[in-house]
C-alpha positions as CSV (number, residue, x, y, z in Angstrom):
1,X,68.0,67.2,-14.7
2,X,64.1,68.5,-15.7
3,X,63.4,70.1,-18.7
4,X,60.6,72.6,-19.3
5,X,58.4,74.2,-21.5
6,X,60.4,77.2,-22.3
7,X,57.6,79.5,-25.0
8,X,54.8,78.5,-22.7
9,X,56.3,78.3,-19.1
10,X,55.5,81.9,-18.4
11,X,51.8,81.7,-18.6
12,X,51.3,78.7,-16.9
13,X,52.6,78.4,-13.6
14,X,51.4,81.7,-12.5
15,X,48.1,80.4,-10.4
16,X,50.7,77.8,-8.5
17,X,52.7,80.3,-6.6
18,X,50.6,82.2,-4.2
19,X,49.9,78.5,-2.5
20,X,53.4,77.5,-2.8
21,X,54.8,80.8,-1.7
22,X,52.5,79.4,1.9
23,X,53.8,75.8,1.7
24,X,58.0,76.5,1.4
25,X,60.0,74.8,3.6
26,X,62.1,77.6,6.3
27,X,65.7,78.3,4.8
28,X,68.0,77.1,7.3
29,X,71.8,77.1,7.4
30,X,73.2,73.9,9.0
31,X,77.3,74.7,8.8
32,X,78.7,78.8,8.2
33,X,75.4,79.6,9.6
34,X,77.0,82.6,11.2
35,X,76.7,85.0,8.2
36,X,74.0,88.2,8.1
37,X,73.1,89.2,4.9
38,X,71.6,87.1,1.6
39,X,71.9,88.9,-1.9
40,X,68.7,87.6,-4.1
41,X,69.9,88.4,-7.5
42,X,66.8,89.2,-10.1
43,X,67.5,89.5,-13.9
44,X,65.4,91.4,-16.3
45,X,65.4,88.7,-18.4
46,X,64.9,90.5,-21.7
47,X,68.0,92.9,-20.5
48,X,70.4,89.9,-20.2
49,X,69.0,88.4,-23.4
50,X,70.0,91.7,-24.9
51,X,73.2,91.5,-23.1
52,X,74.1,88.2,-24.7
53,X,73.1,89.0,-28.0
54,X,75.4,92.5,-28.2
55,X,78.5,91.1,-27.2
56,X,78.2,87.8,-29.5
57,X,77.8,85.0,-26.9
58,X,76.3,82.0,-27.9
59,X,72.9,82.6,-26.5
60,X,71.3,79.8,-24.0
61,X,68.0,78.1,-25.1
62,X,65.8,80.7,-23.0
63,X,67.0,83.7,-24.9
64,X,66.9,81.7,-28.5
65,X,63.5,81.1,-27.7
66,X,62.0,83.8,-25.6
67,X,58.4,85.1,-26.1
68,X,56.7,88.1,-25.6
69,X,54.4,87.3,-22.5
70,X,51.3,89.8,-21.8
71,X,52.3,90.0,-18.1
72,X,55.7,92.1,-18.2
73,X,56.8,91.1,-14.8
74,X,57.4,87.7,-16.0
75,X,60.3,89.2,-17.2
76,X,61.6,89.7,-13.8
77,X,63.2,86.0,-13.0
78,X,65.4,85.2,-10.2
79,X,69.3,84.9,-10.9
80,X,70.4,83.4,-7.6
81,X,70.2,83.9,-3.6
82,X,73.8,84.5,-2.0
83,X,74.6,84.3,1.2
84,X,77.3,86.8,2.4
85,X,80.8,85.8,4.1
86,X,80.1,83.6,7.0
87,X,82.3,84.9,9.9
88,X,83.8,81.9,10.3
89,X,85.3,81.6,7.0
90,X,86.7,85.1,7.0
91,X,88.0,84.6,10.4
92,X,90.6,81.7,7.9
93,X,91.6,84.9,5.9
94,X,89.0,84.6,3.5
95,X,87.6,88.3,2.2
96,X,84.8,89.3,0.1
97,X,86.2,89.7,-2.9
98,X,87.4,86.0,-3.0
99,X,83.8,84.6,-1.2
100,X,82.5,85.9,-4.1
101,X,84.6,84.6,-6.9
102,X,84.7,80.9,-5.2
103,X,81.8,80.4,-3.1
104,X,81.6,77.0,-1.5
105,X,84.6,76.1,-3.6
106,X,86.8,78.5,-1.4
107,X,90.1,77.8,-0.1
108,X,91.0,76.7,2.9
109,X,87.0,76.3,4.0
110,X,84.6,75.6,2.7
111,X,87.1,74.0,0.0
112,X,84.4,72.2,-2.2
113,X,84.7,71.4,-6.4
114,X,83.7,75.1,-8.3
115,X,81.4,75.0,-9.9
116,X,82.4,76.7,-13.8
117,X,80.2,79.3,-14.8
118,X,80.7,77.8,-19.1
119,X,80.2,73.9,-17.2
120,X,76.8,74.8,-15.4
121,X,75.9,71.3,-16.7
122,X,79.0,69.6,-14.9
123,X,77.6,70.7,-11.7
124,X,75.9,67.8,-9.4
125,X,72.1,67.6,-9.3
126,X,70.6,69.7,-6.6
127,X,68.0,67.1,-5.4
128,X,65.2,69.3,-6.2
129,X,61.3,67.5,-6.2
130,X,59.7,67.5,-9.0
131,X,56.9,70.2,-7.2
132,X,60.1,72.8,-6.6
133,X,61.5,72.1,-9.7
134,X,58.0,73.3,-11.4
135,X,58.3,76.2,-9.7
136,X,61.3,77.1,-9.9
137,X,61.3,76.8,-14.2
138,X,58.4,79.6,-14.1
139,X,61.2,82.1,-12.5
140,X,64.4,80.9,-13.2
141,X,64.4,80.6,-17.3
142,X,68.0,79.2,-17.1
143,X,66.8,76.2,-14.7
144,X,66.9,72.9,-16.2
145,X,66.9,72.1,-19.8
146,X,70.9,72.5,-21.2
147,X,71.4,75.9,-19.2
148,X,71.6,74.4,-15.4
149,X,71.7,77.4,-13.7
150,X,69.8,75.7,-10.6
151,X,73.0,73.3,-10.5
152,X,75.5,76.0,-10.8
153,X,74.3,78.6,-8.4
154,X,73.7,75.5,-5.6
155,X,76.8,74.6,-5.9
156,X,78.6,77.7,-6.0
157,X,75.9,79.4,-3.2
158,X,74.2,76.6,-1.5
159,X,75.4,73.1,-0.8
160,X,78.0,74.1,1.7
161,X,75.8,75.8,3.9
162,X,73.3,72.5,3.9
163,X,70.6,74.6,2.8
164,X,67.8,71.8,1.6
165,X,67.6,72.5,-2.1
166,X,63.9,72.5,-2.0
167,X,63.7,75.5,0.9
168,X,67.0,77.3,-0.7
169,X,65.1,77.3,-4.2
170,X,61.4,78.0,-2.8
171,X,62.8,80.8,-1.2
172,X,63.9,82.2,-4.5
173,X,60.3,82.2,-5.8
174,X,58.5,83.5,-2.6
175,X,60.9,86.5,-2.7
176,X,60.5,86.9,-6.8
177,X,56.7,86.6,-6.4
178,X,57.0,89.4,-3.6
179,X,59.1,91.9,-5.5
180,X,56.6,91.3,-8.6
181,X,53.9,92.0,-6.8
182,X,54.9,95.0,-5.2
183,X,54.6,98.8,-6.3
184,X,58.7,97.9,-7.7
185,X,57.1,95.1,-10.2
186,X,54.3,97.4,-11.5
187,X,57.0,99.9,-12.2
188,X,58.7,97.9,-13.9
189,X,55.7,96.4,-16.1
190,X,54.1,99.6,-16.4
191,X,57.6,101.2,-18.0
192,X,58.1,98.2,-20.5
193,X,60.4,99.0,-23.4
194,X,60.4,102.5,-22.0
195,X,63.7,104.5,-20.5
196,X,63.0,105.3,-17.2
197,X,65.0,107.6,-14.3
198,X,66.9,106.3,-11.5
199,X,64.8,108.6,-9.5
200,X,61.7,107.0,-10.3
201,X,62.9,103.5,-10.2
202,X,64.4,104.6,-6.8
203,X,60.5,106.1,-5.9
204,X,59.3,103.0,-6.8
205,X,61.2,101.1,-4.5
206,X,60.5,103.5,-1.7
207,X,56.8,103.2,-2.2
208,X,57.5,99.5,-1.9
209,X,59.4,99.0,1.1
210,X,60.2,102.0,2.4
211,X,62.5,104.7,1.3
212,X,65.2,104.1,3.6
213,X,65.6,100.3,1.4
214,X,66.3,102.6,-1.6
215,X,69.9,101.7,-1.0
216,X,69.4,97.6,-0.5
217,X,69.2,97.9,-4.1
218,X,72.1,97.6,-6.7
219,X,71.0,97.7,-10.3
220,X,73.2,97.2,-13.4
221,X,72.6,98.3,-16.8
222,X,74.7,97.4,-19.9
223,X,75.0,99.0,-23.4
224,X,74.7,102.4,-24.4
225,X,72.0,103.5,-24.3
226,X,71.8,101.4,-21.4
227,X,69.0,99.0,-20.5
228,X,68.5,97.1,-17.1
229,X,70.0,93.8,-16.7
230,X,69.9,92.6,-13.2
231,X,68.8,93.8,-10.0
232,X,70.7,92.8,-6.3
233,X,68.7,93.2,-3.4
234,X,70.5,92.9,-0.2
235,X,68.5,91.0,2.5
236,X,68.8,90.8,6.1
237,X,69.5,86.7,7.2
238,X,67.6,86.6,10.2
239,X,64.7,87.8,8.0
240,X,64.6,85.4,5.3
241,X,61.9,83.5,6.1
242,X,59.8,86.4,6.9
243,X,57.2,87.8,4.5
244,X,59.4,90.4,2.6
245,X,58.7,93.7,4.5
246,X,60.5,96.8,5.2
247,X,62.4,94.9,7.8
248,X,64.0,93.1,5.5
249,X,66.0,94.7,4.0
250,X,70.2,96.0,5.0
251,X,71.6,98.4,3.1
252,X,74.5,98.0,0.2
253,X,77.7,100.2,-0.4
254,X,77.0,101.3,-4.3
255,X,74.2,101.5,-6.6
256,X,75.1,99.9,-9.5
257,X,76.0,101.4,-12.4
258,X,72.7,102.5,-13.7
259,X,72.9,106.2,-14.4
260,X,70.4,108.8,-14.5
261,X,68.3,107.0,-16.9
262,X,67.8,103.4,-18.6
263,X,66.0,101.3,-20.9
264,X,63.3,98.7,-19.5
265,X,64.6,96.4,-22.2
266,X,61.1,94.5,-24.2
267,X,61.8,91.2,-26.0
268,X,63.7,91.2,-28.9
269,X,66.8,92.2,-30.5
């Protein structure tokens, strides 16, 4: 376990990343390697807070204690990175629907313990240095500390493949710092605590990586009016360790469920 600096972590790891982005280890699978696609889930932090808070769930540490941070697209943190169905677990009857639900933990391969989504803390340690880990707590609010959602996600999305923990999770921050620094990120500071089209989310995006990647991107909004809570973004596998480019990215079935407009949730209930 590490625990963090949850008010201040936004502010001060900014000035690490551009050298780590440089420095991270190449994501490699060494078993079910023969999969195409990786999912890097991004929360808008302030949006899942929100979440949380409307339908009167406990809220974790890094919602009790969130802060309003001058740079808005510190609210965009990184969820998890999931690798797709491996073609050699659906060839043992294995579809999406159950990948997704079970993970590593699915039967008959690769069979491992699940990993409980209210027992993130029961989950083995990943293994992470202490440099990663650093890292990793300026994106990934829910890292450490008593939310472990480093432990949970590896070992629902990561251990089975034999991704090493420090590539699997440095990957995570080069492709956060990418999407935040794109014309997508400015967007999304520049419309802070403001409702927003899907159009002109969609036009961001475009002007980011092209407009035929429109559709790599799955958004989901909650509440009514709604507000953004996550964002999936559907990433080609033989890419990953490629600067994030128009290349990149493969294209998903359905949008999300963010309608015509929503809310760029700000800090605060």
């Amino acid at each position: 376990m590490f625990r963090k600096d949850i008010v201040s972590r936004f502010s001060t790891a900014a000035l690490l990343l551009c050298a780590f982005s440089t420095q991270a280890a190449p994501l490699q699978a060494t078993q079910y390697g023969d999969f195409d696609r990786y999912v890097l889930a991004l929360s808008w932090q302030t949006g899942f807070c929100q979440s949380v808070h409307d339908s009167n769930r406990k809220e974790p540490d890094e919602c009790r204690l969130q802060k309003e941070s001058n740079v808005k697209t510190d609210f965009l943190t990184v969820h998890g990175l999931w690798p797709s169905l491996p073609k050699s677990i659906s060839a043992r009857g294995v579809d999406d629907r159950r990948w997704m639900r079970f993970g590593c933990a699915t039967r008959p391969i690769p069979n491992l313990p699940e990993a409980k989504a209210n027992r993130k803390c029961a989950a083995a340690e990943t293994g992470l240095s202490l440099e990663t880990a650093e890292k990793l707590n300026s994106v990934m609010p829910g890292a450490g500390g008593n939310s472990c959602l480093e432990r949970y996600e590896y070992a629902k999305h990561g251990v089975c493949f034999g991704f090493d923990p420090d590539a699997y999770f440095g990957t995570m921050v080069r492709l956060n710092q990418a999407v935040k620094a794109s014309p997508m990120g400015t967007f999304l500071a520049e419309n802070y605590g403001k409702t927003v089209t899907r159009r002109a989310f969609d036009d961001a995006v475009a002007r980011s990586f092209g407009k035929a990647n429109v559709k790599a991107v799955k958004l989901t909004c909650q509440g009514n009016p709604a507000y953004l809570t996550e964002m999936q973004i559907s990433l080609k596998a033989a890419t990953i360790n490629a600067p994030l480019s128009a290349a990149s990215f493969a294209p998903q079935p359905h949008p999300g469920n963010c309608a015509k407009q929503f809310i760029i949730d700000k800090a605060g209930y």
